[in-house]
C-alpha positions in Angstrom: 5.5 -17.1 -0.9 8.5 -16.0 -1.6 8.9 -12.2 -2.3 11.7 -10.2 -3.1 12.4 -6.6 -2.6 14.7 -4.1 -4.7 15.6 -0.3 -3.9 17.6 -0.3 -7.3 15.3 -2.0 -10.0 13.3 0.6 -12.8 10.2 -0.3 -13.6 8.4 0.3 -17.3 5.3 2.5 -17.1 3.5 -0.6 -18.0 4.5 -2.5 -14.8 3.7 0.7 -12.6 -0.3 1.2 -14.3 -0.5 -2.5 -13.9 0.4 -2.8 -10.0 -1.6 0.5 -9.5 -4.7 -1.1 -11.1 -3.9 -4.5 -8.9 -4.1 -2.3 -6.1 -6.9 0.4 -6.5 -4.6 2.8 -6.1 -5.3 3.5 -9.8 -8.5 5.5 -8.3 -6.4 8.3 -7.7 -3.3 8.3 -9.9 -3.3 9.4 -13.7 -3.1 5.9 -15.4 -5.2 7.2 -18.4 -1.4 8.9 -19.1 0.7 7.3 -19.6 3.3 10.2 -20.4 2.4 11.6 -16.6 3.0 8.1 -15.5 6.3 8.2 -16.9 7.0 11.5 -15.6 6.5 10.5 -12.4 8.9 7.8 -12.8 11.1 9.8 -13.9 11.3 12.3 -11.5 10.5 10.3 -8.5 14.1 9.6 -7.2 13.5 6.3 -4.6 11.7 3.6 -5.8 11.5 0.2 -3.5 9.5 -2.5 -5.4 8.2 -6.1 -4.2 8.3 -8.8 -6.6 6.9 -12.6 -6.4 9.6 -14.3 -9.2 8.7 -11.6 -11.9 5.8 -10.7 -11.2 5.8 -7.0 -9.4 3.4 -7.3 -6.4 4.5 -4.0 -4.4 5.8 -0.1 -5.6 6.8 2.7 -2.9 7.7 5.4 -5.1 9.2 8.4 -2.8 10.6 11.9 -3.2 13.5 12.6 -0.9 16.8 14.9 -0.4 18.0 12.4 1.5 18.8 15.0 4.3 15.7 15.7 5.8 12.3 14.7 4.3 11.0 12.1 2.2 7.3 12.0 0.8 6.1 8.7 -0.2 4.1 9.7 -3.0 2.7 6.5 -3.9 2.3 3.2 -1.9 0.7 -0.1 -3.9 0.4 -3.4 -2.8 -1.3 -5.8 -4.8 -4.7 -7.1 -3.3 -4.0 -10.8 -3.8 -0.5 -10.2 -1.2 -2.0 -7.8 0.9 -2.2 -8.6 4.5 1.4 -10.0 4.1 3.7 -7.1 5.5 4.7 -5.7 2.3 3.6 -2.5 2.2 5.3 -2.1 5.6 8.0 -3.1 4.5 8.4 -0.9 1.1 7.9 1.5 3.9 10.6 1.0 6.3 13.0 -0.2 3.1 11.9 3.6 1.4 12.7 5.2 5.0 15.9 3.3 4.9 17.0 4.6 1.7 16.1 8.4 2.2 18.3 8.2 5.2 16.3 7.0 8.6 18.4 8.3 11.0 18.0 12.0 9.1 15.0 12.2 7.3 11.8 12.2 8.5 8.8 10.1 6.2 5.7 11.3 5.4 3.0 10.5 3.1 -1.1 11.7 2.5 -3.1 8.8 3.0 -5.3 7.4 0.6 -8.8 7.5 2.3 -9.8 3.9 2.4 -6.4 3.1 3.6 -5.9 6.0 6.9 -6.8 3.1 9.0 -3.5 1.2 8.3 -1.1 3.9 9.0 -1.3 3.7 12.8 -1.3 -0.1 13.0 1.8 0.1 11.4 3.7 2.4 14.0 3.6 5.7 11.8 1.7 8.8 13.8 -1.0 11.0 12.4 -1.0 14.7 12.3 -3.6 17.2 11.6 -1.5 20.1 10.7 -1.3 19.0 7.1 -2.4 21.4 4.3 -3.0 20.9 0.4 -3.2 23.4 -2.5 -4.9 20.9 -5.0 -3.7 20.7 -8.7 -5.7 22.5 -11.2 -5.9 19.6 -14.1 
């Protein structure tokens, strides 16, 4: 398997839904809209994807000032390529482009996948807090 990464490739809304739903990260992101899947596109400023030829297998979509901090909003990995390194890698290629040296990554785990985190080198930290959207 060959796969290919790119920090400077849009994606259609269509292609984001579709790897979120390969993933199961579409349990917790809005793919019933598509019009707040766009936004997010939109407004999101890194986006690393994985592809396998032309099909997209991997999406780190990240907010950043490239300064400071960067949340990864959202990390997918297909399930058929998981187990492969990809998601660590849109990690550490996301990290790269906020500015590693400066920025410091962070991210709110999804609950089936806190276990992975750590096995990847990243440390947890309880002093996180959430004010919860409304809608």
């Amino acid at each position: 398997m060959n796969i290919h990464y790119d920090t400077n490739r849009n994606i259609s809304a269509d292609e984001f839904i579709d790897v979120l739903k390969r993933s199961t990260l579409a349990e917790r992101r809005p793919v019933e809209s598509r019009e707040r899947i766009e936004k997010m596109l939109q407004h999101g400023n890194i986006l690393v994807t994985a592809w396998d030829g032309d099909l997209l297998v991997g999406v780190s979509r990240a907010l950043s000032d490239f300064s400071f901090c960067c949340y990864l909003s959202d990390l997918a990995v297909d399930e058929k390529y998981q187990h492969q390194g990809i998601g660590k890698e849109l990690i550490r290629l996301t990290h790269q482009v906020a500015g590693e040296d400066d920025s410091t990554l962070l991210l709110l785990a999804a609950p089936r996948a806190v276990g992975y985190y750590p096995k990847i080198g990243m440390e947890q930290f309880p002093e996180c807090f959430v004010i919860r959207r409304k809608g």
